[in-house]
VEXVONU-525414 format. One record per residue (C-alpha): residue number from 1; chain; x negated, y negated, z negated. Coordinates in Angstrom, 1 decimal, always signed. Example, Ala and Ser with C-alpha at 12.3 -4.5 7.8 and 13.67 -1.06 7.14 Angstrom:
BEGIN
    n  chain       x       y       z
    1      A   -12.3    +4.5    -7.8
    2      A   -13.7    +1.1    -7.1
! end
This chain:
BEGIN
    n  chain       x       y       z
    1      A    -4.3    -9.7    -7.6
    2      A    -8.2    -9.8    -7.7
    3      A   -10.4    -8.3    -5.4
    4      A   -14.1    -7.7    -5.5
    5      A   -14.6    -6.1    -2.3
    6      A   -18.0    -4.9    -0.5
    7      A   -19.3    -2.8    +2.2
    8      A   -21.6    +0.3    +2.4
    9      A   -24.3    +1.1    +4.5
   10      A   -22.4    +3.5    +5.7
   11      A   -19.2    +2.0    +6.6
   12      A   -17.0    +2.1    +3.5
   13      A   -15.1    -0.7    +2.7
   14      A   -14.8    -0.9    -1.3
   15      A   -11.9    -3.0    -3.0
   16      A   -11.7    -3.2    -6.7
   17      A    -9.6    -5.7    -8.8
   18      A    -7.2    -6.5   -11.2
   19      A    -3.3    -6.3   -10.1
   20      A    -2.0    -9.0   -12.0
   21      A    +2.2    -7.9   -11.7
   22      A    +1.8    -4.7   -12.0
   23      A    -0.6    -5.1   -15.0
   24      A    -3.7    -2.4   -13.5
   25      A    -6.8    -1.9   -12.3
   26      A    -7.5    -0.6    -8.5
   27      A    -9.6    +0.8    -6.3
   28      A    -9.9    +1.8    -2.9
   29      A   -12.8    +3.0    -0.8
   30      A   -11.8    +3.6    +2.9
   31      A   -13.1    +3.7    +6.6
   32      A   -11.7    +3.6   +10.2
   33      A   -11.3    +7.6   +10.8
   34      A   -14.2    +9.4   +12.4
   35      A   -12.3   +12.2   +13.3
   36      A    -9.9    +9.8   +15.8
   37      A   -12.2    +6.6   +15.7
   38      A    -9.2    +5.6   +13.8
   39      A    -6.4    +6.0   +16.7
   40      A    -4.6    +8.8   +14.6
   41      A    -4.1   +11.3   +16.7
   42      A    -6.6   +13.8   +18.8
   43      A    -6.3   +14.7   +22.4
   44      A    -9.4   +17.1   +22.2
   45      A    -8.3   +20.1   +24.2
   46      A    -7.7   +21.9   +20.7
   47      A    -4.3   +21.6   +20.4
   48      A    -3.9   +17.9   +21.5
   49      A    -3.2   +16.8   +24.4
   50      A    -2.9   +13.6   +26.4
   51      A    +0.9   +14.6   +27.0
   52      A    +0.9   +16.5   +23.7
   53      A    -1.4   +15.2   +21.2
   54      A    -1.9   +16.4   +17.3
   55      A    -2.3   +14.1   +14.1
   56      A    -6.4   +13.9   +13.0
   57      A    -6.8   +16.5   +10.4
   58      A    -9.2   +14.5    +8.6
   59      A    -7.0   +11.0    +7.9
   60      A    -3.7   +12.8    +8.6
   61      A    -2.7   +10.7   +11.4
   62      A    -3.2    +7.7    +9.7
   63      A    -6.5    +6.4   +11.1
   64      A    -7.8    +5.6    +7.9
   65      A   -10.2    +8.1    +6.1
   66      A   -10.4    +7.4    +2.5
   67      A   -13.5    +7.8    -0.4
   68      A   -10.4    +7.4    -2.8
   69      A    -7.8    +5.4    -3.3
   70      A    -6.0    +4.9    -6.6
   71      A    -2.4    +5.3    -4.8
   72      A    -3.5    +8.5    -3.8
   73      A    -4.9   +10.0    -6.0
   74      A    -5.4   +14.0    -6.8
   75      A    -8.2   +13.9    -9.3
   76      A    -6.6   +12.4   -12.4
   77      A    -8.4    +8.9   -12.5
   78      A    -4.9    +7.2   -12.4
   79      A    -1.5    +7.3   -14.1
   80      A    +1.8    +8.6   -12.7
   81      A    +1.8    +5.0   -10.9
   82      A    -1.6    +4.7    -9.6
   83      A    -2.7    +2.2   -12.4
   84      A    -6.1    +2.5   -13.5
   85      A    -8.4    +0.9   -16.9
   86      A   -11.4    -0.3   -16.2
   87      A   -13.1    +2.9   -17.4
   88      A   -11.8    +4.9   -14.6
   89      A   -13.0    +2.6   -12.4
   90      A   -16.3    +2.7   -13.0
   91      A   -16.0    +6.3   -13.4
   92      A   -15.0    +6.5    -9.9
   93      A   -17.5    +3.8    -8.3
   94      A   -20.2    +5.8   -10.4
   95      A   -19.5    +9.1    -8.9
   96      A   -18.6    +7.9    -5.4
   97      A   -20.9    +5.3    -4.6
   98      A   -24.8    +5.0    -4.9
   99      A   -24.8    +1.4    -6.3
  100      A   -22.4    -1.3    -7.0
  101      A   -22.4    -5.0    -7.6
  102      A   -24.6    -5.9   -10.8
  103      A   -21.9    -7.6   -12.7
  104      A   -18.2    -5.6   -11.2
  105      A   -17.8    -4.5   -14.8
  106      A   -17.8    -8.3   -16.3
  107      A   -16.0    -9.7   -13.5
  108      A   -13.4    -6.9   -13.7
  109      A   -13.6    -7.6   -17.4
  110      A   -12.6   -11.0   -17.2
  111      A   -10.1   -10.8   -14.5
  112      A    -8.1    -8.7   -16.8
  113      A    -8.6   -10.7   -20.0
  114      A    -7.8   -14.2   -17.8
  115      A    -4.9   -12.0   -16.3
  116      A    -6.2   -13.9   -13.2
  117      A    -4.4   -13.5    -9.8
  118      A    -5.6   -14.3    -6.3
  119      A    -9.1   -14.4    -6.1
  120      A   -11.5   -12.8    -4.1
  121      A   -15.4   -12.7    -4.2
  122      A   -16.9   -10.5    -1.3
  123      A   -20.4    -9.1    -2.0
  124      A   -21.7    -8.3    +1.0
  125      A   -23.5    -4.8    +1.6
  126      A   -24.0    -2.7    -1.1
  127      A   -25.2    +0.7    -1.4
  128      A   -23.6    +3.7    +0.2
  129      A   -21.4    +7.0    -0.4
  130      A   -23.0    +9.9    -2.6
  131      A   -24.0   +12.7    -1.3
  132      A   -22.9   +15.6    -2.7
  133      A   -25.3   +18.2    -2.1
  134      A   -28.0   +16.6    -4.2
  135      A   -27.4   +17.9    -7.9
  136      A   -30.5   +16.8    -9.2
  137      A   -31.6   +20.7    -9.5
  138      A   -35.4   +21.8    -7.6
! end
C-alpha cells in the first residue's frame, strides 16, 4: 500500500494511496478528538462521570474524529467495500480540503498503473479543512 500523507494547518492528518491487495484507492482525513482530547470518553458533569463516564459524542468513543474516511463512509464516494478510483478521491480532497499536494493526482496515477506497494512520501503541511459556511454567495 502507498501512502501520500500530509498535515493541515489545522490538525488533520491526510492519507491517500493506492492499496495494492485489495486493488483501491483510499483516503482518510482524521484528528485526535476535540470533544475528549482524544481519551474517548467525557467525564464533564453532563452525564459523565469520573465513576460513570459517557462515550464523546463527537468521535463515538473512539478518540479519533474523522474529515472522512473511505471505510466509513455515508456519502457514496466508495463501493460496498470502501474501495475508491482515483476520481473519488479527488472529489473528496477537493471538497474537504482547501489545497493539496501539486502532483497527488500523478503520483496516485502511477502508483496504481506500477501497482506499487509500500511506499510512502510525506508532504509536510498543506492547506487546511473547508469551511462550510462560505458558499461563494455576497
Amino acid at each position: 500500500m502507498t501512502q501520500r500523507k500530509w498535515t493541515t494547518e489545522d490538525g488533520w492528518s491526510v492519507v491517500t494511496g493506492w492499496d495494492r491487495p485489495l486493488q483501491y484507492f483510499f483516503v482518510s482525513i482524521d484528528r485526535e478528538c476535540g470533544g475528549c482530547d482524544g481519551e474517548g470518553i467525557i467525564t464533564d458533569g453532563f452525564g459523565g462521570t469520573e465513576d460513570d463516564p459517557r462515550d464523546c459524542n463527537t468521535c463515538d468513543g473512539t478518540g479519533t474524529e474523522y474529515l472522512f474516511n473511505n471505510l466509513d463512509d455515508k456519502s457514496g464516494q466508495t463501493d460496498a467495500r470502501g474501495g475508491m478510483t482515483i476520481e473519488q478521491v479527488m472529489v473528496v480532497l477537493a471538497d474537504k480540503l482547501t489545497d493539496m499536494p501539486p502532483d497527488i493526482f500523478n503520483r496516485l496515477y502511477a502508483d496504481k498503473a506500477h501497482d506499487v506497494g509500500n511506499d510512502t512520501t510525506d508532504y509536510g503541511t498543506i492547506g487546511e479543512e473547508k469551511d462550510d459556511s462560505i458558499d461563494g454567495s455576497s
